[in-house]
TORKOL-4160 file (C-alpha; in steps of 0.2 Angstrom, whole numbers, padded with zeros to 4 digits, m for minus):
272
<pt num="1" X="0080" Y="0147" Z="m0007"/>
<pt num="2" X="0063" Y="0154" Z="m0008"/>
<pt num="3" X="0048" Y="0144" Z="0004"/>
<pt num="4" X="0033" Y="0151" Z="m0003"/>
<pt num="5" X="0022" Y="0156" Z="0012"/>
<pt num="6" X="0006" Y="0152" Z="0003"/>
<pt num="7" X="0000" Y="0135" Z="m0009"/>
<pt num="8" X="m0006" Y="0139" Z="m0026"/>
<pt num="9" X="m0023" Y="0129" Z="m0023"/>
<pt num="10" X="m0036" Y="0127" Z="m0010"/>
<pt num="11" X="m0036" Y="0110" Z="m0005"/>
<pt num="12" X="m0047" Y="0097" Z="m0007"/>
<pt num="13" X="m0038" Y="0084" Z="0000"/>
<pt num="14" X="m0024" Y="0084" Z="0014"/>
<pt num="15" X="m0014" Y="0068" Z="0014"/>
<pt num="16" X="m0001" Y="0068" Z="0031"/>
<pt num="17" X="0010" Y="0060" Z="0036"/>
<pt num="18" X="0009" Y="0049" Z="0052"/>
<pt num="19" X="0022" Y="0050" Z="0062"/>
<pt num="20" X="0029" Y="0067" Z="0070"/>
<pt num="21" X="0016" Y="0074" Z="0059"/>
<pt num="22" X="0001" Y="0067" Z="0066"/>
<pt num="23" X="0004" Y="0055" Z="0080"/>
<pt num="24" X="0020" Y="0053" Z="0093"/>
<pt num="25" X="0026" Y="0036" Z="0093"/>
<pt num="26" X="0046" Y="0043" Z="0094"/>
<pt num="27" X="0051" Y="0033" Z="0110"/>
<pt num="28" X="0046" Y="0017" Z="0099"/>
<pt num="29" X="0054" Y="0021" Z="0084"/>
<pt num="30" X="0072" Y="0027" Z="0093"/>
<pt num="31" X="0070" Y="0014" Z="0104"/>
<pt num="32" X="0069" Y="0003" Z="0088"/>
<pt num="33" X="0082" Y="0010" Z="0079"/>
<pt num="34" X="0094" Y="0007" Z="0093"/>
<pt num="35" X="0090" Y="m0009" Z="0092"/>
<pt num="36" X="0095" Y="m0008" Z="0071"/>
<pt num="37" X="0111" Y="0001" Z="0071"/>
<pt num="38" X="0121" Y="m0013" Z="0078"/>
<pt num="39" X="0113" Y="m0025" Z="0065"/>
<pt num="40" X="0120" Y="m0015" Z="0050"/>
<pt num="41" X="0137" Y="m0023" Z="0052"/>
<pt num="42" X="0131" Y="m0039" Z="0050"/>
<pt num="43" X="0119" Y="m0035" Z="0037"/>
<pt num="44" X="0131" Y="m0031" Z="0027"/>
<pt num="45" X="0126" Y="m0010" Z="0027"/>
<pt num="46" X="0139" Y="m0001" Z="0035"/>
<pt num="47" X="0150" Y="m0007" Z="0018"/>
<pt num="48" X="0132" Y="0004" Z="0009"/>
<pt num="49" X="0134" Y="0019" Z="0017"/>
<pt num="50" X="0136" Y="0036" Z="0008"/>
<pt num="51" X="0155" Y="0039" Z="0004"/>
<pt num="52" X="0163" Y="0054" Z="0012"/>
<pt num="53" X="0160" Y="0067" Z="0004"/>
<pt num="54" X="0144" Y="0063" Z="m0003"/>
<pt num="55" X="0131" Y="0068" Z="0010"/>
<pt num="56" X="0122" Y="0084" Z="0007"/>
<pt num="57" X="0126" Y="0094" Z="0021"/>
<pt num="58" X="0139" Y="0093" Z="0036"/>
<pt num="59" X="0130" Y="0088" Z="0049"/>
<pt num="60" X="0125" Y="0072" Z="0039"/>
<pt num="61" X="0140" Y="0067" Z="0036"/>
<pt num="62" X="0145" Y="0069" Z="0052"/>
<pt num="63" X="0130" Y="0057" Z="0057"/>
<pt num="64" X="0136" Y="0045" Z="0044"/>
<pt num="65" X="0152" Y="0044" Z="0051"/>
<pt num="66" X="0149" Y="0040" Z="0068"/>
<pt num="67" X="0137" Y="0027" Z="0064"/>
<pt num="68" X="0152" Y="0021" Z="0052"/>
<pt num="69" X="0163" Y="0021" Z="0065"/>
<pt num="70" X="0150" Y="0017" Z="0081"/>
<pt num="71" X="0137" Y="0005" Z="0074"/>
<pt num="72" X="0126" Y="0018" Z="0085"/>
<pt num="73" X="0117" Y="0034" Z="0082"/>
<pt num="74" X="0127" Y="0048" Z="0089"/>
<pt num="75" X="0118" Y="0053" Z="0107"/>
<pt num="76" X="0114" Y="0071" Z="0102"/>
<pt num="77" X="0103" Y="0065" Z="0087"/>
<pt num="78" X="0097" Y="0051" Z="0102"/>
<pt num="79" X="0090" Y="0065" Z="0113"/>
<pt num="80" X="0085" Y="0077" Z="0103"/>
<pt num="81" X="0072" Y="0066" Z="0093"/>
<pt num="82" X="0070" Y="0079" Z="0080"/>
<pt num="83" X="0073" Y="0067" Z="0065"/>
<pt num="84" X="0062" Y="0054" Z="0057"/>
<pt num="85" X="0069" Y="0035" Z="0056"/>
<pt num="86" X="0064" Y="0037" Z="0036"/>
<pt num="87" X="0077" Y="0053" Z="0035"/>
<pt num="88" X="0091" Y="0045" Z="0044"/>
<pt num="89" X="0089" Y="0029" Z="0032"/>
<pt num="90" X="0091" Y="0043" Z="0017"/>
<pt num="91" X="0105" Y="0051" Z="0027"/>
<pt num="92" X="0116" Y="0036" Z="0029"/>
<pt num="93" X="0110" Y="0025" Z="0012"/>
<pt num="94" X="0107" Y="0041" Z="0000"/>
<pt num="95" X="0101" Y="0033" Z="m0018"/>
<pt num="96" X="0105" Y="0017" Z="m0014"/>
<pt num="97" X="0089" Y="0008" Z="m0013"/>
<pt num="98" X="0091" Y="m0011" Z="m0008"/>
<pt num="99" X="0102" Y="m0004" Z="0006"/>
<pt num="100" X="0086" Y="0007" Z="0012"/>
<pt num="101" X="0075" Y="m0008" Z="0008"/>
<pt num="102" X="0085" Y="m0020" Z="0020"/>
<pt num="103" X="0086" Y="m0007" Z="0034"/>
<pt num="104" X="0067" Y="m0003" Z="0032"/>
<pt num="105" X="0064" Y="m0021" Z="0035"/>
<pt num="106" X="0075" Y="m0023" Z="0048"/>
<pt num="107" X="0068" Y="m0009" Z="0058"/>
<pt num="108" X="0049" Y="m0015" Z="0057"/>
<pt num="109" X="0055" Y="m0034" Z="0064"/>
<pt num="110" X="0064" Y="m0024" Z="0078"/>
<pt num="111" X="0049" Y="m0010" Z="0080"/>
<pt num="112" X="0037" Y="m0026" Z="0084"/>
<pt num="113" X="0045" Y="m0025" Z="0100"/>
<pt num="114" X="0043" Y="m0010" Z="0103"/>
<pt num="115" X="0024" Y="m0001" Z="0096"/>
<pt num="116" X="0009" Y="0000" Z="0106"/>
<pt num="117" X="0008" Y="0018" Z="0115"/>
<pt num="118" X="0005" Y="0031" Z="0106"/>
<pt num="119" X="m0002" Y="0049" Z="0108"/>
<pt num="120" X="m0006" Y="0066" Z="0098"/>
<pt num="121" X="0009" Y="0076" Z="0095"/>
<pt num="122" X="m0003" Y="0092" Z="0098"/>
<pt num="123" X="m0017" Y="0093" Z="0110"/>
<pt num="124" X="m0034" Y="0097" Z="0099"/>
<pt num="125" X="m0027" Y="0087" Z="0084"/>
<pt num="126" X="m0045" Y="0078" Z="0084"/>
<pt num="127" X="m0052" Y="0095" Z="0084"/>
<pt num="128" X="m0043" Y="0101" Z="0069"/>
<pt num="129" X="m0044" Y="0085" Z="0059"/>
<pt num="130" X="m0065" Y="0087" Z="0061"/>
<pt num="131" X="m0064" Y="0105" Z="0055"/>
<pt num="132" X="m0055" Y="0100" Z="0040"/>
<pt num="133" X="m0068" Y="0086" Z="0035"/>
<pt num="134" X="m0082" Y="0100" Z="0040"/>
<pt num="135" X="m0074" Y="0112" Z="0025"/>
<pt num="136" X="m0077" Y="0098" Z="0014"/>
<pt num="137" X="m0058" Y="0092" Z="0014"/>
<pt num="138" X="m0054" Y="0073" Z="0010"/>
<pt num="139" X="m0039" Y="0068" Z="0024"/>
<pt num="140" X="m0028" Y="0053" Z="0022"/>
<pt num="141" X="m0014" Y="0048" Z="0031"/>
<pt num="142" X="0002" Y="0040" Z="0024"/>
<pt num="143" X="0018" Y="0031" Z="0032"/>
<pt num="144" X="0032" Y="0021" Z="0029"/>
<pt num="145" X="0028" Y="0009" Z="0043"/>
<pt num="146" X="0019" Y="m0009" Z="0041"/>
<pt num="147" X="0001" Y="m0009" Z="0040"/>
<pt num="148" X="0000" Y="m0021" Z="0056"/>
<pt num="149" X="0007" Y="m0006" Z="0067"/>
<pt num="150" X="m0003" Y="0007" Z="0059"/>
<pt num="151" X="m0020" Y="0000" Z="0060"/>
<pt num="152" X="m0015" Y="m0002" Z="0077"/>
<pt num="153" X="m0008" Y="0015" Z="0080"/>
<pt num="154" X="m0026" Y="0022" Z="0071"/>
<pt num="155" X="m0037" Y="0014" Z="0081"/>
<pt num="156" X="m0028" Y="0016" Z="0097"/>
<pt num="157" X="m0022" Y="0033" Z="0096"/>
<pt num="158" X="m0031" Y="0046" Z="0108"/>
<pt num="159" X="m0040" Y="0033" Z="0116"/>
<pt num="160" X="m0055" Y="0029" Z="0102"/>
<pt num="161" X="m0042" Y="0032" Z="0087"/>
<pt num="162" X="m0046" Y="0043" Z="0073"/>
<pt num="163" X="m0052" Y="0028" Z="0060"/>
<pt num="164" X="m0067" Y="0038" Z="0059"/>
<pt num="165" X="m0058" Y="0053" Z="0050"/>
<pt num="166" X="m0047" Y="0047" Z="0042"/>
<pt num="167" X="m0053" Y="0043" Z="0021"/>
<pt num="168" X="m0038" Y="0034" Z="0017"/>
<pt num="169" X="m0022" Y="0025" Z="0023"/>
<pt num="170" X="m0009" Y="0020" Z="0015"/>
<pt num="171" X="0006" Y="0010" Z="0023"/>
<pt num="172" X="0024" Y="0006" Z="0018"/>
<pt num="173" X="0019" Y="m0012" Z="0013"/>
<pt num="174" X="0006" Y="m0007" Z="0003"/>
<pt num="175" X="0018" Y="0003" Z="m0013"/>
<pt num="176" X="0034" Y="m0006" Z="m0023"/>
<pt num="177" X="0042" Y="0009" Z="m0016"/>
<pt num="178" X="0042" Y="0018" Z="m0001"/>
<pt num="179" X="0045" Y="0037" Z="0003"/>
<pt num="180" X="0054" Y="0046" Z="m0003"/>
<pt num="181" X="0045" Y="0041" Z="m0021"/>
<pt num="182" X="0028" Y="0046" Z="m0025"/>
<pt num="183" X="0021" Y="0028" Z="m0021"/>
<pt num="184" X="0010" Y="0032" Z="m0007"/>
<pt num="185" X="0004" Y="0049" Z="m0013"/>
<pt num="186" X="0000" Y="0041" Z="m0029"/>
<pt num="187" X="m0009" Y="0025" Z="m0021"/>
<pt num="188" X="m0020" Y="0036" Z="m0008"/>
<pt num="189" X="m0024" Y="0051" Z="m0024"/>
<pt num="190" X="m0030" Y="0034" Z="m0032"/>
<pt num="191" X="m0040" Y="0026" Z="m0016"/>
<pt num="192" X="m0050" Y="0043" Z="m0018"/>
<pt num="193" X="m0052" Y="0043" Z="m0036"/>
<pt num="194" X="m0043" Y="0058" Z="m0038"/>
<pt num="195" X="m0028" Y="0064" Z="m0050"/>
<pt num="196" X="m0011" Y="0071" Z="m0046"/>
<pt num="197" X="m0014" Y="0091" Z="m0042"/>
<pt num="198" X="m0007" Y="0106" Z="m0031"/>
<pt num="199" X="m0026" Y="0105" Z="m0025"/>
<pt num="200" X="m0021" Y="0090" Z="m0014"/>
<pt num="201" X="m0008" Y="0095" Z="0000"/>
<pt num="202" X="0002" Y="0084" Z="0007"/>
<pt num="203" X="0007" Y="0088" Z="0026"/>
<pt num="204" X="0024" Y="0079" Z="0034"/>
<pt num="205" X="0040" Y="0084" Z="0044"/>
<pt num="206" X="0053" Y="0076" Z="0034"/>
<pt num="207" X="0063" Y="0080" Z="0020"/>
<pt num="208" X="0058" Y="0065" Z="0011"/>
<pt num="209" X="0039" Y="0069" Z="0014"/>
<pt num="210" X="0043" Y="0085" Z="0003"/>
<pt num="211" X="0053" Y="0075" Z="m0009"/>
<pt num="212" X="0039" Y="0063" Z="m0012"/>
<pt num="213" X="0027" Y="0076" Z="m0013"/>
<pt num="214" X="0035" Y="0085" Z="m0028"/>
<pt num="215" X="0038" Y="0070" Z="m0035"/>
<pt num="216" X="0019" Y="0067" Z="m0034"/>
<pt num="217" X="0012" Y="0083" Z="m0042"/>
<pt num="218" X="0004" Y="0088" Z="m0025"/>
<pt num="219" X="0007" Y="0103" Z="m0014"/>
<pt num="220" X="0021" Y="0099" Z="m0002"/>
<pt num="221" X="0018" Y="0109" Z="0015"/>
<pt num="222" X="0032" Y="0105" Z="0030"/>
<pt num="223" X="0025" Y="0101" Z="0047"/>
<pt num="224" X="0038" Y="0111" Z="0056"/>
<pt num="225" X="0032" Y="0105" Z="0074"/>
<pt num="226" X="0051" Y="0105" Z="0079"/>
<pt num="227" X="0053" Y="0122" Z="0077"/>
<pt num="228" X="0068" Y="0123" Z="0067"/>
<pt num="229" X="0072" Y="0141" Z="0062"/>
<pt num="230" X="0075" Y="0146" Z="0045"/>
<pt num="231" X="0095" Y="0143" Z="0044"/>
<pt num="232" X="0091" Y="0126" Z="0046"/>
<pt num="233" X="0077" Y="0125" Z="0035"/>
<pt num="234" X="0090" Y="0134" Z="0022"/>
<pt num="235" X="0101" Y="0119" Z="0025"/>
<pt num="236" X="0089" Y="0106" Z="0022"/>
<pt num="237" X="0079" Y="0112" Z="0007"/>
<pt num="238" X="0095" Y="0122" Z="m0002"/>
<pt num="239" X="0085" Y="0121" Z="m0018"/>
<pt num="240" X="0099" Y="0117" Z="m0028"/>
<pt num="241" X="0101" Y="0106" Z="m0045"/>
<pt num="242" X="0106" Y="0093" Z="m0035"/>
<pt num="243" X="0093" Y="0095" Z="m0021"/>
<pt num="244" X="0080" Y="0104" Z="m0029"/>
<pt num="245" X="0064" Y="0100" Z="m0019"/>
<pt num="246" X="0059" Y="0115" Z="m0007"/>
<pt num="247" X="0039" Y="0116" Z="0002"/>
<pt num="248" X="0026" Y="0126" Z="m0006"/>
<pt num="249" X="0022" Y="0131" Z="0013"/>
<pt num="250" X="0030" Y="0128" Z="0031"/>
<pt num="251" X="0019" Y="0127" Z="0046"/>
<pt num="252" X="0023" Y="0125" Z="0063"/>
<pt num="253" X="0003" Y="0116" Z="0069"/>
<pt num="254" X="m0012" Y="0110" Z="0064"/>
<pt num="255" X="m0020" Y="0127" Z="0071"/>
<pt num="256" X="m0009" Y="0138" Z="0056"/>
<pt num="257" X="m0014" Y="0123" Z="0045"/>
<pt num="258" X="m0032" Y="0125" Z="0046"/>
<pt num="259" X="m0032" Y="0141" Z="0045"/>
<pt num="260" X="m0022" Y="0141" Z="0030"/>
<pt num="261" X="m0033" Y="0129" Z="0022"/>
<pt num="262" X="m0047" Y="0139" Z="0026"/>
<pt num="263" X="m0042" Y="0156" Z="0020"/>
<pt num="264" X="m0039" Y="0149" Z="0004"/>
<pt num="265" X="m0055" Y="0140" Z="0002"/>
<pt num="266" X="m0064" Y="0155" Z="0006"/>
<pt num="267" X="m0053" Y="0166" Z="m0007"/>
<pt num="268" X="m0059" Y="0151" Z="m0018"/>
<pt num="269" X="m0076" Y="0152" Z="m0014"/>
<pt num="270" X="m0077" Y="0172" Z="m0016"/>
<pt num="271" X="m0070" Y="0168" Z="m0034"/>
<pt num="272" X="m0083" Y="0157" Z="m0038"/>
């Protein structure tokens, strides 16, 4: 696998994604997903989980199998927090899409019980969304999650919210389909009145944010706030025929962001 270090455009619009990316709501959302993995047993989805020897590497089918065989995430994944609720949905359901959609829907019934704090996952993230606007970059924000937790989470976030950067959401309720397909790239370039290009970058910390970038036309950049070293990235993005989306660019903060984004707007600008 080859993660190019650098994008082929400047941007002119950074779409991220929320959660992990952006904002820290994890105690909710593993709190939440606590609350679902018992459900899926009565709903029917431990019967639509990926058969062994289907997942894409080890260690998800290892997470398959204990929630198979536990109705519970396994308490490593638990206290590590590292993966996204969105990712452990495409981990245990793969391509099966009403099986996603039912767990999705379970999960924001159970995550009403659980939202309302929520904080920067970096110190200075205000900071660094202004200096994108002050280059002259359009920001959205896109996630999976209801609109009725993310207008809340917008406006409540840092104390004042950020509402007043922000040029676009777009929320899981608002698309036919959410991430891993294009939908909310598509719907928030379309908010903007923009087309499909590598000149819009989309920032997020899941494989399915990448996946739905390329799927989109845009330029996919991993928000590697983690830290996960490069075996594991290897893992995750093999760039195989079968899993054949890999980032344009991994970054591990907004502070190596920005400064991506604006030594290729001034390399543009020199050009000019």
């Amino acid at each position: 696998m080859s993660i190019l270090q650098i994008p082929h455009a400047h941007p002119t619009v950074i779409l991220f994604d929320w959660h992990a990316t952006l904002a820290d709501t994890m105690d909710a959302m593993y709190y939440a997903l606590d609350d679902v993995m018992p459900r899926l047993r009565p709903l029917g989805l431990i019967e639509r989980l990926v058969p062994p020897g289907r997942s894409k590497t080890l260690e998800d089918e290892k997470l398959v199998k204990y929630v198979r065989e536990h109705s519970s995430l396994h308490p490593k994944v638990r206290a590590e927090r590292k993966i996204s609720r969105t990712d452990i949905f495409e981990v245990l359901f793969g391509d099966d899409q009403e099986a996603k959609a039912r767990a999705h829907q379970e999960f924001d019934r159970t995550y009403e019980q659980h939202f309302g704090a929520v904080r920067p996952m970096e110190a200075g993230a205000r900071q660094r969304l202004q200096a994108l606007k002050d280059l002259g970059v359009e920001v959205g924000v896109l996630s999976n999650r209801a609109r009725r937790f993310m207008a809340h989470e917008l406006y409540m976030i840092d104390g004042d919210g950020w509402h007043e950067l922000v040029d676009t959401m777009v929320c899981g309720d608002d698309v036919a389909r959410r991430k891993p397909h294009p939908d909310l790239v598509l719907k928030a370039l379309d908010n903007l009145g923009r087309a499909p290009g590598l000149d819009c970058w989309y920032v997020g910390d899941s494989t399915t944010d990448v996946i739905a970038a390329k799927r989109a036309g845009v330029t996919s950049v991993f928000y590697n706030g983690v830290g996960w070293d490069r075996h594991w990235l290897d893992k995750i993005f093999p760039g195989t025929v079968r899993h054949p989306h890999v980032p344009d660019a991994v970054v591990g903060d907004l502070p190596e962001l920005l400064a991506l984004a604006r030594r290729l707007i001034a390399a543009s600008a020199e050009q000019a």
